[in-house]
C-alpha positions in Angstrom: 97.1 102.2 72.4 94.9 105.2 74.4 95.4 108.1 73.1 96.8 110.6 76.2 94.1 112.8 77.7 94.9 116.1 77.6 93.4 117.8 80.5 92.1 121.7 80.9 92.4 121.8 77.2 89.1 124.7 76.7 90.1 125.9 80.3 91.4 128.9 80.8 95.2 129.2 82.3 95.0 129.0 86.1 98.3 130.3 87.0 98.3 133.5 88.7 98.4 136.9 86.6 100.7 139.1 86.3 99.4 142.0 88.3 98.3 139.2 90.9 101.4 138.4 91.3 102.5 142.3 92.6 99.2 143.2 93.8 98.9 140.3 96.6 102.1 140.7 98.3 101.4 144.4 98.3 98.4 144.0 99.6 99.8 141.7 102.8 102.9 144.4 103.2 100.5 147.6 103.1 98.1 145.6 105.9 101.1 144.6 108.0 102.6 147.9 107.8 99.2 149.6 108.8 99.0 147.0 112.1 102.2 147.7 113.1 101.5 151.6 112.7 98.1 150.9 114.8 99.8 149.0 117.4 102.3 151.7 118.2 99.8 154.1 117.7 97.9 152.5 120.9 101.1 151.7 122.6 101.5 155.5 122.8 97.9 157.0 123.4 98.7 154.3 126.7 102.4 155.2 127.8 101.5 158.8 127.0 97.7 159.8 127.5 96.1 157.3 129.5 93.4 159.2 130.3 92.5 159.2 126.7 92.9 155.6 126.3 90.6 154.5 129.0 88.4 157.0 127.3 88.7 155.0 123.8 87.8 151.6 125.7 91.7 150.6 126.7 92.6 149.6 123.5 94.9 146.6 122.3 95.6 145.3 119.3 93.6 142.6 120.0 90.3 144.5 121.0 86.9 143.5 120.3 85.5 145.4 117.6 83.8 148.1 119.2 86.6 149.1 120.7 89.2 149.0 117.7 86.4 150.8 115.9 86.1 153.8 118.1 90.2 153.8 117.8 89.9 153.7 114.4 87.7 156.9 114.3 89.8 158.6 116.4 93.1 158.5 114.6 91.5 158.8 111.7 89.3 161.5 112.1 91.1 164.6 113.7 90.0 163.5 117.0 94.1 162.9 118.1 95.2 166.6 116.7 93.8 167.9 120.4 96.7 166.1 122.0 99.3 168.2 120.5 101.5 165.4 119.7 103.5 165.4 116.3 104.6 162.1 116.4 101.3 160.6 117.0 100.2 163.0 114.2 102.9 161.3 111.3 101.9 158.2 112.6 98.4 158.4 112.2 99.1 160.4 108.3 101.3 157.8 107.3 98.4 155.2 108.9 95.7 156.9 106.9 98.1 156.7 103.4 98.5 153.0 104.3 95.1 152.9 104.7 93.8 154.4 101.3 96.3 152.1 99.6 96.0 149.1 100.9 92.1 149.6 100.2 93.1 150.6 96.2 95.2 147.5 96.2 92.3 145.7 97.6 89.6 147.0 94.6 92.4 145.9 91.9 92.6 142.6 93.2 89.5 142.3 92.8 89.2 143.6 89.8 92.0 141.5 88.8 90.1 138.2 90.3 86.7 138.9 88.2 88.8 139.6 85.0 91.5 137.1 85.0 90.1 134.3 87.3 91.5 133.0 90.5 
């Protein structure tokens, strides 16, 4: 009779980690949270200041990068404060806070992959 092979025996587990386990799905929430933000962010530089959109390149959601990047410097920077608008100000706060997370989530993650595997 064969003897059964056991298989991965010196390899290390492959199952996901704990903190992999929190930090992925964080990670997906935190970037869908910060699109959604972004996208309603746009939807109201165009409802509300058109002018200032054209100016940014008529941004979508969907824009080619040049354009999304000059958006992104905009509402990021304090570029937006000159319309006055506190809405659009929370927005782009709570967009920035999304942000800076989902960018810490990111470097644990990583962190998480070169430490525990894959």
């Amino acid at each position: 009779m064969i003897p059964p092979v056991k298989l991965h025996e010196d390899r290390m587990d492959h199952r996901l980690h704990r903190g992999q386990k929190v930090l992925f799905p964080l990670g997906g929430g935190l970037a869908l949270c910060a699109l959604l933000l972004y996208a309603r962010m746009v939807r109201i530089l165009r409802d509300r200041y058109p002018g200032k959109w054209q100016a940014l390149g008529s941004p979508t959601v969907l824009s080619r990068v040049a354009v999304a990047w000059s958006v992104v410097g905009y509402l990021l920077g304090t570029g937006h404060q000159e319309l006055a608008d506190p809405f659009l100000d929370r927005l782009a706060h709570l967009w920035r806070v999304a942000y800076v997370l989902f960018l810490i989530v990111m470097a644990a993650s990583i962190y998480q992959i070169l430490r525990y595997g894959p």
